[in-house]
PAPADREN-455849 format. One record per residue: residue in one letter; z, x, y of N, C-alpha, C, O, CB in turn. Coordinates in pm, whole numbers, padded with zeros to 5 digits, always signed. Glycine has a CB too. Layout:
<rs>
AZXYZXYZXYZXYZXY...
</rs>
This chain:
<rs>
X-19730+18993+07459-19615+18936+07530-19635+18785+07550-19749+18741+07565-19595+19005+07667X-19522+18701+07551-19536+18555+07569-19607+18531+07753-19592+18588+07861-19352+18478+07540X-19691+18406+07698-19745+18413+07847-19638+18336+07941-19537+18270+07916-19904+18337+07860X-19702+18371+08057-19595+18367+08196-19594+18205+08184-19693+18145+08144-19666+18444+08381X-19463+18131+08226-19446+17996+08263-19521+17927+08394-19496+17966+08508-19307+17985+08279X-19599+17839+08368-19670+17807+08440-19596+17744+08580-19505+17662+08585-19750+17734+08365X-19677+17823+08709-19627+17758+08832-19583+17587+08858-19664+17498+08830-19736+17789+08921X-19447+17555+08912-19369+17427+08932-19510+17373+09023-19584+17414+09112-19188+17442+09025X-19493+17248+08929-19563+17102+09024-19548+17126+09180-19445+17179+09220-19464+16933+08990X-19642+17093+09262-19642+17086+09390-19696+16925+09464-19805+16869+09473-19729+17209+09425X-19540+16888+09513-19572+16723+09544-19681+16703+09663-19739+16805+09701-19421+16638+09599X-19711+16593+09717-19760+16555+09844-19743+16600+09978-19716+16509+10056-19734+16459+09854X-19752+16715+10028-19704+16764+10167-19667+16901+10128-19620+16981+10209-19575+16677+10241X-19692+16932+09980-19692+17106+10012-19524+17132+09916-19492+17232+09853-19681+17159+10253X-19442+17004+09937-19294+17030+09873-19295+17084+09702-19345+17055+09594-19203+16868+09883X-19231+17154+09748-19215+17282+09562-19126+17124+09485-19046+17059+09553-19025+17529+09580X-19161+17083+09332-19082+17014+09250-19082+17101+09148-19172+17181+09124-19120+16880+09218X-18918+17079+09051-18886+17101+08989-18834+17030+08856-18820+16908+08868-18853+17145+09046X-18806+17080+08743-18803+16969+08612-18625+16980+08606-18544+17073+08609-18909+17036+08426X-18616+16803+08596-18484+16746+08610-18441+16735+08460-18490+16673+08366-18482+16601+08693X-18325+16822+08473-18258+16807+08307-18176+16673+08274-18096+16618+08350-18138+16938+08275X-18199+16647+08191-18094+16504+08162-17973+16584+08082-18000+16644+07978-18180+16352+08040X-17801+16581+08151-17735+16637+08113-17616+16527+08027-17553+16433+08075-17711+16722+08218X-17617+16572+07909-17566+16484+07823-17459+16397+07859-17344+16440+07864-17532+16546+07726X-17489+16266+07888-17337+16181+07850-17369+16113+08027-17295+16026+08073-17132+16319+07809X-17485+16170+08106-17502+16159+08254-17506+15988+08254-17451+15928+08347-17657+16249+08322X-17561+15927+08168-17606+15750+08164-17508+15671+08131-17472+15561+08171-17716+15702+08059X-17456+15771+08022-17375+15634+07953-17210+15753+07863-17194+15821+07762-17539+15516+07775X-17094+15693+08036-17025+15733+08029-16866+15654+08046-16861+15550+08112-17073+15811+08085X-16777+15694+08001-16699+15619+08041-16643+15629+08188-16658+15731+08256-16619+15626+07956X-16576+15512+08233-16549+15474+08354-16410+15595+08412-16321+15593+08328-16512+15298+08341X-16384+15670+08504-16248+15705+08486-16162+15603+08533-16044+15625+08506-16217+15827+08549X-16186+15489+08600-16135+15370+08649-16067+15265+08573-16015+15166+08625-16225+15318+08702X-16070+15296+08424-16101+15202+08317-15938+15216+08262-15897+15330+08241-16244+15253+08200X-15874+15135+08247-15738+15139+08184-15699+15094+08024-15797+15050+07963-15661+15052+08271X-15558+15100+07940-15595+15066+07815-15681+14908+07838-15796+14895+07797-15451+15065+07714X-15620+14815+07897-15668+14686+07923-15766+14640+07909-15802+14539+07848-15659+14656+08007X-15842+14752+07994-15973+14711+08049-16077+14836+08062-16090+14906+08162-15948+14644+08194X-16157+14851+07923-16224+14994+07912-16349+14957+07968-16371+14837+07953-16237+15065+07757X-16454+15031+08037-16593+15006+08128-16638+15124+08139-16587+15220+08197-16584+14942+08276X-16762+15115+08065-16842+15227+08047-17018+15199+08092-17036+15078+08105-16818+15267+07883X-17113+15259+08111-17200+15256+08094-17323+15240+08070-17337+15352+08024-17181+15264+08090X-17474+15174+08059-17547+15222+07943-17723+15181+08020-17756+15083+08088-17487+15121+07769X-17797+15289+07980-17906+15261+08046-17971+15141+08024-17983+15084+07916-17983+15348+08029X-18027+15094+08169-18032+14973+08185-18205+14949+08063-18253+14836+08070-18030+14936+08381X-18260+15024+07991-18377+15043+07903-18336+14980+07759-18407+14910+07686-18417+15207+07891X-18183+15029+07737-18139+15009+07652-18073+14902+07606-17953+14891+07630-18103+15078+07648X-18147+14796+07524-18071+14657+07463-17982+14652+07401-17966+14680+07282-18124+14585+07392X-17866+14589+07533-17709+14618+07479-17679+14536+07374-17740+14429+07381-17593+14593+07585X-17589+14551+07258-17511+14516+07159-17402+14484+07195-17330+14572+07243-17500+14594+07076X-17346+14334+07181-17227+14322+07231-17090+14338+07110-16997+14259+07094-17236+14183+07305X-17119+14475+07031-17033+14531+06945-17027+14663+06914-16948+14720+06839-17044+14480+06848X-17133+14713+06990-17175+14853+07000-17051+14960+07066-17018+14907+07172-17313+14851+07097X-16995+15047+07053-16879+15102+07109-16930+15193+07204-17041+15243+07221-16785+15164+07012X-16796+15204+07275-16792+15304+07423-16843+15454+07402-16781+15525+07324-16621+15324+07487X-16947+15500+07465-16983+15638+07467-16861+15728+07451-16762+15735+07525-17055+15669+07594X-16895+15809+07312-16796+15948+07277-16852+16081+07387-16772+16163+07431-16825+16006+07076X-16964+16084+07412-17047+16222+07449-16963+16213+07571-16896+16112+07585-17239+16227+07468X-16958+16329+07680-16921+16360+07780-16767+16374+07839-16677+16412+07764-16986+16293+07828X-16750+16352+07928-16639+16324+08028-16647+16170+08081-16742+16092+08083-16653+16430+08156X-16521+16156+08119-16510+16051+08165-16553+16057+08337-16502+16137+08416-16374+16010+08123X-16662+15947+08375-16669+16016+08564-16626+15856+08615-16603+15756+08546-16895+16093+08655X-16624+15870+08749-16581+15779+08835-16668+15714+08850-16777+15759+08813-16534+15810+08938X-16664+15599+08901-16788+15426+08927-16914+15470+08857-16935+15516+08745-16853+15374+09138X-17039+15421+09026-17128+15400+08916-17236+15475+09048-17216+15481+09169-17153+15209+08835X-17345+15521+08969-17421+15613+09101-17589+15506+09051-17593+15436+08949-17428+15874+09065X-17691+15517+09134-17783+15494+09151-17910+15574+09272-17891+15598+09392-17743+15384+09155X-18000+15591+09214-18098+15666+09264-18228+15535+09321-18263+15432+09263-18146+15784+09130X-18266+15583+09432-18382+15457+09434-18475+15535+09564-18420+15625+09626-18302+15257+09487X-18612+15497+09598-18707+15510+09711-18682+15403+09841-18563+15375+09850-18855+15488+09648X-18722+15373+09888-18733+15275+09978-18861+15155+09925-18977+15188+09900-18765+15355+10123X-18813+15027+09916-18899+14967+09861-18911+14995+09739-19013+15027+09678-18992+14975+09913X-18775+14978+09693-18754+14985+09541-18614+14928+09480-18502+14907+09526-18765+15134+09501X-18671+14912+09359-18505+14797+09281-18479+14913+09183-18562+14976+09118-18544+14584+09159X-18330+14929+09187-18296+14999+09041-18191+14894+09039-18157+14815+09126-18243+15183+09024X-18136+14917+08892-18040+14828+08834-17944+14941+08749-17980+15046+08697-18120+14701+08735X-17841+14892+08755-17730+14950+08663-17675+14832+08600-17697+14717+08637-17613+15035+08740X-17569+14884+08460-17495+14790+08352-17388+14818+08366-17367+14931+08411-17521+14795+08212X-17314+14764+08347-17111+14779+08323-17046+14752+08202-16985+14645+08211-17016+14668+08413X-17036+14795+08111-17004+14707+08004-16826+14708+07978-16754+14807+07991-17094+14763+07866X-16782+14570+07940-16629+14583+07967-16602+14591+07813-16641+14496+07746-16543+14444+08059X-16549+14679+07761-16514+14637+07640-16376+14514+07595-16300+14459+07676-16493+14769+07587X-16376+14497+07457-16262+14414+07454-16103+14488+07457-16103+14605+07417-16283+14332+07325X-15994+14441+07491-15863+14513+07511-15812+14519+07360-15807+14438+07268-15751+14429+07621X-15771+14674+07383-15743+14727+07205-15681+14600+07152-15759+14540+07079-15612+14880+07173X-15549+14534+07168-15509+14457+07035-15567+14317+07132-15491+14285+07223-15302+14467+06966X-15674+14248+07120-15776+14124+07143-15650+13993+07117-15591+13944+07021-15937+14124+07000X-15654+13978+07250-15603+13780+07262-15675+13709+07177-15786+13733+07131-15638+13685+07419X-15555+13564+07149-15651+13473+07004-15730+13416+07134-15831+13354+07104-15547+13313+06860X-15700+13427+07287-15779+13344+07347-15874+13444+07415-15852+13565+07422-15704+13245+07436X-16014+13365+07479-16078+13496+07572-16038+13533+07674-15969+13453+07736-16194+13492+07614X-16060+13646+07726-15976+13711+07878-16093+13706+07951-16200+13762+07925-15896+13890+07882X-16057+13619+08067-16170+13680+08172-16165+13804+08290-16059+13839+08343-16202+13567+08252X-16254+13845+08311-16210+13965+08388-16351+13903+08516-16461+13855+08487-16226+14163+08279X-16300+13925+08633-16329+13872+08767-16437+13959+08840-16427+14081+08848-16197+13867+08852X-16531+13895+08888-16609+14058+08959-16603+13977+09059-16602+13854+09068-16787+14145+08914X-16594+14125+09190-16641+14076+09346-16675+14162+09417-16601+14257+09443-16551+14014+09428X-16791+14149+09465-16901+14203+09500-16956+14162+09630-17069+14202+09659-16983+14184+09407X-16878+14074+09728-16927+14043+09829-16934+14114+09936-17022+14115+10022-16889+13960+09851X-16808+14195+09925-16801+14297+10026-16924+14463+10007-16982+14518+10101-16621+14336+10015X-16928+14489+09916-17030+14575+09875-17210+14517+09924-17310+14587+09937-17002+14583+09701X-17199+14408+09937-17348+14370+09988-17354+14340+10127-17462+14325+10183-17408+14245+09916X-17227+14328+10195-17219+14334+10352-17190+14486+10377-17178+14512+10497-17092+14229+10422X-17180+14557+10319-17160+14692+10340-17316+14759+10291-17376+14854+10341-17017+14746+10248X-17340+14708+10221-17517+14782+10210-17589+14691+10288-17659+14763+10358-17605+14789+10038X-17613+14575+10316-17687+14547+10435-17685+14646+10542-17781+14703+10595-17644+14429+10488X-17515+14661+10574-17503+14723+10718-17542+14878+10727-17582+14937+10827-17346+14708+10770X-17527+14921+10626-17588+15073+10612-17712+15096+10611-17738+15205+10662-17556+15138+10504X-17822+15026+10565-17959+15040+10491-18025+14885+10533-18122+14872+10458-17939+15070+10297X-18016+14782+10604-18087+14716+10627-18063+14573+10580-18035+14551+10462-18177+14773+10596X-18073+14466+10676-18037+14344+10665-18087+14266+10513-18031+14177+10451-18093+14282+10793X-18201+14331+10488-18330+14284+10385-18275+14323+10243-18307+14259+10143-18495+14375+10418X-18165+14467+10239-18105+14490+10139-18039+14379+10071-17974+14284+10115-18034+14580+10166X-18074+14418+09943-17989+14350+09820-17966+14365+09707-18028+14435+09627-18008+14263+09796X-17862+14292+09687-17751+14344+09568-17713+14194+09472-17637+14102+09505-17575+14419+09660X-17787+14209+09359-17766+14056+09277-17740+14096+09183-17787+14204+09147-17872+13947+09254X-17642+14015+09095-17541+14061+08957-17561+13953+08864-17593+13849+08921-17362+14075+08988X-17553+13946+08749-17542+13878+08653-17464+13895+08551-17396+13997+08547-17626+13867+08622X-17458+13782+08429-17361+13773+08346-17536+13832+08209-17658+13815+08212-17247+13574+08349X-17461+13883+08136-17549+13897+08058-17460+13873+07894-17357+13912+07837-17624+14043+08099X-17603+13766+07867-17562+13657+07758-17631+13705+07638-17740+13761+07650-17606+13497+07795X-17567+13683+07497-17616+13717+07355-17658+13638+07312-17629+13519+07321-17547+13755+07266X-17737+13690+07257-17838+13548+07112-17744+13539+06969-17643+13601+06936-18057+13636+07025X-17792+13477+06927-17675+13465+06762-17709+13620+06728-17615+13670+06666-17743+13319+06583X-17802+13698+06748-17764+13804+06637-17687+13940+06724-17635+14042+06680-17925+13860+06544X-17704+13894+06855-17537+13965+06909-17609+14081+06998-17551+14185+07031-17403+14052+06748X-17730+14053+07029-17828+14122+07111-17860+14084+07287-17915+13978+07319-17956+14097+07029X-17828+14160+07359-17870+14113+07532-17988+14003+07499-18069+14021+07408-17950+14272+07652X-17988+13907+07568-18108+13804+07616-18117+13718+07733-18212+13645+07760-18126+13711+07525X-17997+13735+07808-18034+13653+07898-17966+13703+08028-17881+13789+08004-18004+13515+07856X-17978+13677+08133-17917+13737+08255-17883+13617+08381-17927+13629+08495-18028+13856+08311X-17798+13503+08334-17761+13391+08462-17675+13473+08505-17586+13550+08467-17697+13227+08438X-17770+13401+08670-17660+13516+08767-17523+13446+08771-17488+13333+08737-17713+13545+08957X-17446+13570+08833-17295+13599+08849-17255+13594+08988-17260+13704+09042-17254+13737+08794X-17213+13486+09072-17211+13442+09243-17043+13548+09168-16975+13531+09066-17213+13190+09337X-17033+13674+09308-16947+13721+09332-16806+13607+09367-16801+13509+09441-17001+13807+09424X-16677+13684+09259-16586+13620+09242-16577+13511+09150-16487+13428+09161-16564+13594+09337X-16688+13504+09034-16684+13428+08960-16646+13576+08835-16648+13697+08855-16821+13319+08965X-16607+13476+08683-16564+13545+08610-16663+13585+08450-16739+13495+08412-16439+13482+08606X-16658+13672+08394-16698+13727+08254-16590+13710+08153-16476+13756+08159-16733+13878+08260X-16653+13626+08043-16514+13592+07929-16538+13724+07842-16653+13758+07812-16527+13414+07809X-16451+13781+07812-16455+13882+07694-16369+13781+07566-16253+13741+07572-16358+14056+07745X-16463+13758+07459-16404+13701+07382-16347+13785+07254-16394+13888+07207-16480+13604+07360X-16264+13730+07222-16225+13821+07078-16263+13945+07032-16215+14010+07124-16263+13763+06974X-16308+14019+06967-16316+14193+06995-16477+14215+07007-16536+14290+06930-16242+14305+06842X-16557+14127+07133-16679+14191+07157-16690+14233+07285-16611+14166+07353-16785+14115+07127X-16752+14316+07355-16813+14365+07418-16856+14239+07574-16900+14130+07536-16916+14422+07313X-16845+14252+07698-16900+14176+07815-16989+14253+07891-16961+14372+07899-16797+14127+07906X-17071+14220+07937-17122+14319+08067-17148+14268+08168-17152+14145+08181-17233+14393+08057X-17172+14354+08263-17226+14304+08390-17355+14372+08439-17355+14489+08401-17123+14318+08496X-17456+14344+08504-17608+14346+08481-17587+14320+08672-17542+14213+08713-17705+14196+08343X-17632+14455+08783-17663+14439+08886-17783+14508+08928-17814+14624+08899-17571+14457+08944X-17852+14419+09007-17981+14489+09072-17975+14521+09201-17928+14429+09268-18098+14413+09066X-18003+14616+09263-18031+14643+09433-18156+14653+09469-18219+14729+09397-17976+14772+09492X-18207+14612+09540-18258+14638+09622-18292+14735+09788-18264+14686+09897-18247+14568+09602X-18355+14875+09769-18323+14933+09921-18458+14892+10002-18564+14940+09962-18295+15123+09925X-18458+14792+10131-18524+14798+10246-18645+14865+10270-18618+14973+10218-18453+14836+10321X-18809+14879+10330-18875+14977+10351-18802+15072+10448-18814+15192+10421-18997+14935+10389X-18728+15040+10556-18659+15083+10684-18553+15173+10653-18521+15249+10744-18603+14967+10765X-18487+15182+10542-18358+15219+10485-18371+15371+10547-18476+15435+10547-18341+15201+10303X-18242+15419+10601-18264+15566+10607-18183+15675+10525-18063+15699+10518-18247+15598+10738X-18304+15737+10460-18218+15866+10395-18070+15889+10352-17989+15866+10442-18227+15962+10482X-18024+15925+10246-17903+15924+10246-17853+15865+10157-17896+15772+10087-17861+15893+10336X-17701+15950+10159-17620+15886+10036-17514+15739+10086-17471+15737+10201-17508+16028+09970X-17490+15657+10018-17412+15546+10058-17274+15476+09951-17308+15435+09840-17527+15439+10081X-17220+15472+09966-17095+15409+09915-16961+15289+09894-16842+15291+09925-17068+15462+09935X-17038+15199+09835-16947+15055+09857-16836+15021+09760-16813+15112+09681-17040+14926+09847X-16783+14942+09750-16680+14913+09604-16726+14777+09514-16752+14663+09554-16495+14878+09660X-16726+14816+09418-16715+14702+09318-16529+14645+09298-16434+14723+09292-16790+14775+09151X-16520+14504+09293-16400+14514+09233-16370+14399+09088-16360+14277+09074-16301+14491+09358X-16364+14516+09002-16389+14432+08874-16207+14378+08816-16118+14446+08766-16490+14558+08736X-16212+14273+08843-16043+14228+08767-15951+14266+08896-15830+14247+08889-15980+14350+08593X-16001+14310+08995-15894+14386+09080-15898+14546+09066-15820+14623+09121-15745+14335+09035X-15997+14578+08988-15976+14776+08991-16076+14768+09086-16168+14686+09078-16021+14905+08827X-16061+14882+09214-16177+14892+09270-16271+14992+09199-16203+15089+09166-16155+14921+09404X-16408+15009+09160-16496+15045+09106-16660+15113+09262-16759+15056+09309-16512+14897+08992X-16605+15234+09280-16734+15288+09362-16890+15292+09294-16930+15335+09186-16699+15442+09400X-16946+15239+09389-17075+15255+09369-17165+15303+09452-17203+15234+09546-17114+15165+09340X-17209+15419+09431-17276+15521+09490-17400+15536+09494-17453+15570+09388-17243+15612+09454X-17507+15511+09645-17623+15512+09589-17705+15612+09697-17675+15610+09816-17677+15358+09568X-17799+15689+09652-17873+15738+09697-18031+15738+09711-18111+15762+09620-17834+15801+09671X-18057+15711+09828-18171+15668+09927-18277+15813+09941-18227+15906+10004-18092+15617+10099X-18374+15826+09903-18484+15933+09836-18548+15883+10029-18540+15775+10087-18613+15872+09623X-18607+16021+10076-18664+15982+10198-18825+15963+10192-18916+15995+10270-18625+16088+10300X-18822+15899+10070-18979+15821+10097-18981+15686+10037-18874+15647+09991-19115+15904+10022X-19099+15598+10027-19144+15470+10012-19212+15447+09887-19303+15524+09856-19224+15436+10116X-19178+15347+09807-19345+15337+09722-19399+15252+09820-19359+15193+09920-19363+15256+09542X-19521+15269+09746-19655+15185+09863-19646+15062+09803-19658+15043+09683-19849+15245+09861X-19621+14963+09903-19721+14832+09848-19823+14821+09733-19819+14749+09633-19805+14796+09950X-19900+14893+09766-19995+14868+09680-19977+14922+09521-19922+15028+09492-20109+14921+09743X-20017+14853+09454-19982+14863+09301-20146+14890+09245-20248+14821+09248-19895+14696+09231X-20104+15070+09178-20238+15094+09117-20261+15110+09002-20318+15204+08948-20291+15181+09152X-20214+15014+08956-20212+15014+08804-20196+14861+08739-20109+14791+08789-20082+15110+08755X-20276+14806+08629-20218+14677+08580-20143+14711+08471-20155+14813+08402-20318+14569+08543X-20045+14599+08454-19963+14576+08343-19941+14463+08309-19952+14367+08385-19859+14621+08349X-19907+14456+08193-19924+14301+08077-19773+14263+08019-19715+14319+07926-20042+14342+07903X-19749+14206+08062-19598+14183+07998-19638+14084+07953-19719+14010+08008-19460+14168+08079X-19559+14057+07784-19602+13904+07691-19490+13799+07749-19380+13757+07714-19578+13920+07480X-19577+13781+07855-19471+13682+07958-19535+13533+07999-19627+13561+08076-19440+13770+08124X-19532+13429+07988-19595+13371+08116-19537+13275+08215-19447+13199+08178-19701+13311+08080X-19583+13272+08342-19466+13261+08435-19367+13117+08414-19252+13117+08459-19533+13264+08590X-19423+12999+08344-19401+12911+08313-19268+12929+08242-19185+12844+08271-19499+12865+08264X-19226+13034+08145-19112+13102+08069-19007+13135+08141-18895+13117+08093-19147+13219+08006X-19021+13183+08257-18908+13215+08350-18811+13135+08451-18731+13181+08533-18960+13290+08420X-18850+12966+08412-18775+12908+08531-18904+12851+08610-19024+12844+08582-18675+13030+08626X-18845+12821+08695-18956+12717+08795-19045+12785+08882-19006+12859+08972-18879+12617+08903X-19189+12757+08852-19296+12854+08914-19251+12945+09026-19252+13068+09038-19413+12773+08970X-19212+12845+09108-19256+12963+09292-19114+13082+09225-19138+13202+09215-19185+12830+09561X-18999+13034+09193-18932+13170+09168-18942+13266+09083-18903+13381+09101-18834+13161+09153X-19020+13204+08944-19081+13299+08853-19174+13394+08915-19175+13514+08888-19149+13230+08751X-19259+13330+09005-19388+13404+09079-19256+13579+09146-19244+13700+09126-19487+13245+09273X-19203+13485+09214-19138+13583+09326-19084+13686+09247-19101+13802+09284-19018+13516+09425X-19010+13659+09123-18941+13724+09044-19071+13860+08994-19062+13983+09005-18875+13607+08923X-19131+13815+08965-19245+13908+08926-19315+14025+08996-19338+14140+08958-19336+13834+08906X-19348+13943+09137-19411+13993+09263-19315+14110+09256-19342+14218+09204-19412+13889+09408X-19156+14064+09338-19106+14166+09339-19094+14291+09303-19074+14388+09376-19063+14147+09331X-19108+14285+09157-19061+14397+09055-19223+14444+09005-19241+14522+08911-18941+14324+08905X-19309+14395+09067-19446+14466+09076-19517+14456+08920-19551+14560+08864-19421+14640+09128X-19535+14326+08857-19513+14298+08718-19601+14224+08686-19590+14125+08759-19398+14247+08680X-19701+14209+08606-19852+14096+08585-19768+14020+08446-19719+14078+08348-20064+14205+08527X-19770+13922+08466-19775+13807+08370-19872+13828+08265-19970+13892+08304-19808+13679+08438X-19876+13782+08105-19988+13774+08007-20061+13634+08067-20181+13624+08039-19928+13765+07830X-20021+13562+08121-20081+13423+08160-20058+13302+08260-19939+13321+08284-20075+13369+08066X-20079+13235+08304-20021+13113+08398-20090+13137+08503-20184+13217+08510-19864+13103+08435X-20032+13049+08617-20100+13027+08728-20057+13174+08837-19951+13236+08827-20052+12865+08786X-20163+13203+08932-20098+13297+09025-20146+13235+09133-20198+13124+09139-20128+13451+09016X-20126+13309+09214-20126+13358+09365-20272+13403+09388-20292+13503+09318-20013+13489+09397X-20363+13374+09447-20440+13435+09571-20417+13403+09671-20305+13367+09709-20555+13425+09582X-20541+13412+09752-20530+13443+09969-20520+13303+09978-20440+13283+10069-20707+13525+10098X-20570+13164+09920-20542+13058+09942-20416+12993+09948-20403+12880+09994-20599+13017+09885X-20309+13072+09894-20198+13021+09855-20209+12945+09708-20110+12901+09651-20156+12936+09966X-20341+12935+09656-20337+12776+09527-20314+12872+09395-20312+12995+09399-20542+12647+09502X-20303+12818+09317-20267+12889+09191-20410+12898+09141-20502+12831+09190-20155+12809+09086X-20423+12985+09040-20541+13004+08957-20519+12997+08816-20405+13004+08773-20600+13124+08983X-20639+12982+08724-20628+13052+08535-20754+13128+08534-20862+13111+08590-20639+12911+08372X-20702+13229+08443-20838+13275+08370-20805+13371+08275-20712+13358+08195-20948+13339+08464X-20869+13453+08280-20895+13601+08148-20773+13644+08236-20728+13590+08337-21085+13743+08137X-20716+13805+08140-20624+13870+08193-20660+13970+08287-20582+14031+08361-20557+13915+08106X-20839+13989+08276-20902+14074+08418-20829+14025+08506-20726+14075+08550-21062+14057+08471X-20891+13895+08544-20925+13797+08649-20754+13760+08707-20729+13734+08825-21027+13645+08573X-20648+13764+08597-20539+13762+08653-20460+13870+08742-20388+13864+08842-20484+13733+08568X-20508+13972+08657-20526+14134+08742-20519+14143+08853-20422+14171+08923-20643+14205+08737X-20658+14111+08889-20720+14090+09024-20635+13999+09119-20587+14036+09227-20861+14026+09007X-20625+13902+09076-20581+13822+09131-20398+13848+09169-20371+13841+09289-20629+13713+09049X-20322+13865+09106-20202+13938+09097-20207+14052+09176-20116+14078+09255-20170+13972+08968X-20332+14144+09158-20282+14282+09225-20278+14266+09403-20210+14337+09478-20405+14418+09174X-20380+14140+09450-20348+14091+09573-20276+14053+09640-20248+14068+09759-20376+14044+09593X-20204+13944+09482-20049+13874+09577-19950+13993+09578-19869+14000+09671-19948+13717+09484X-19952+14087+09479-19840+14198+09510-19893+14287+09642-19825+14383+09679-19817+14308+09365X-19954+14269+09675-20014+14329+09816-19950+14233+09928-19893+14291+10021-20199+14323+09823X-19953+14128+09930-19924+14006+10066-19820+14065+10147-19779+14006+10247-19861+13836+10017
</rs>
C-alpha cells in the first residue's frame, strides 16, 4: 500500500500549518474595475514587466488589489494599465491618487505606516528598469499601444494590529480597493542570514538614502561604504561587510 502522507508542519507555539495552493490566475488577474478605456490588470511583483506583454487570459476577472504582509514588513504590488483598444496619435495620461489611502492606513495600523508608489520606466529594449517615484495625483503617460504601470510599496508598523484593512486607490478617477491583510506576528529585527545583491550603494542615488533604502528591505550590498556603531562608513571583503551590515540592520 502507498505510504501514509506525512504529518502537517507544526509552527512556533504548537499551531498546526498547512500547504497553500496557488490557485490559477490568483496574481495576475484582470481588474473588474477596468473599462474598454482603461484595462488594469496585475502581475507579480518577481516578475520583469514588459511594457508589450498582454493582459492575463487565465482566470476571472476580481476586484482591486489584495496584499498579505507580517508586522515589520514591506510587500509591494503592480498595476499595469494597458493601452486603450483604438490608441491616440497622442499619449493619454491616466492620474493616480493615493493620498487618501495612506491617511487611512496610517489611521488603521499606525502612524509609522507606509505607502510609496512609483512610475515604472523602460529601457530601449522595452523591459522594467527603473522606479521614480509617483507624488500622489501626479500622472502615468500611456503612450501609443504600450503598456504603463504603477509599482506601490507598503509598509505595516511593528504595533499594527491583526486584521484585515481596506483603502481606495483612485486611478483616472475609477476608485480601485486595496485590501490588505495584517498576519498576527512580527519578523524579528534581526536578520539571520547574509545576502549579496550585485549592487553597490553608490548605484542607488545618494549614500545616506541608498543606505536606508537597503537597511529597510533587509538587503547587503556587493560593496561600498556601510554603517557600524560609530555611525562612520567602512570598506572591506564581503565577510567584513556582512558583519558590518548585519549590525546596522539591527540599529
Amino acid at each position: 500500500p502507498p505510504a501514509a502522507p506525512p504529518p502537517p508542519p507544526v509552527c512556533e507555539g504548537g499551531c498546526a500549518a498547512s500547504p497553500v495552493e496557488v490557485v490559477e490566475g490568483e496574481y495576475s488577474y484582470v481588474l473588474s474595475e477596468s473599462t474598454p478605456e482603461l484595462r488594469m490588470w496585475t502581475r507579480p511583483v518577481a516578475h520583469r514587466l514588459s511594457r508589450s506583454e498582454p493582459e492575463p487570459s487565465l482566470g476571472p476577472a476580481r476586484s482591486g488589489l489584495h496584499l498579505w504582509a507580517a508586522r515589520h514588513e514591506f510587500e509591494s504590488f503592480c498595476l499595469v494599465m494597458g493601452p486603450p483598444s483604438d490608441p491616440p496619435p497622442a499619449p493619454a495620461d491616466v492620474r493616480v491618487e493615493y493620498a487618501a489611502a495612506v491617511a487611512a492606513l496610517k489611521q488603521a495600523v499606525g502612524g509609522t505606516a507606509r505607502l510609496d508608489c512609483y512610475r515604472v520606466e523602460y529601457n530601449g529594449a522595452g523591459y522594467a528598469h527603473a522606479l521614480p517615484p509617483l507624488p500622489s495625483g501626479a500622472a502615468i503617460s500611456r503612450g501609443g499601444r504600450h503598456n504603463a504601470a504603477l509599482w506601490c510599496t507598503l509598509y505595516v508598523p511593528p504595533a499594527a494590529p491583526a486584521g484585515d484593512y481596506r483603502m481606495e486607490l483612485a486611478i483616472d478617477g475609477i476608485s480601485v480597493p486595496l485590501t490588505l491583510t495584517v498576519f498576527d506576528f512580527e519578523l524579528p529585527r534581526a536578520v539571520h542570514f547574509d545576502s549579496q545583491h550585485n549592487i553597490g550603494v553608490s548605484s542607488l542615488g545618494p549614500e545616506e538614502a541608498a543606505k536606508n533604502i537597503l537597511i529597510d528591505h533587509r538587503m547587503t550590498p556587493k560593496g561600498g561604504p556601510v554603517w557600524y556603531s560609530s555611525r562612520r562608513s567602512a570598506r572591506g571583503s564581503f565577510a567584513l561587510i556582512c558583519l558590518l551590515w548585519r549590525e546596522a540592520l539591527q540599529r
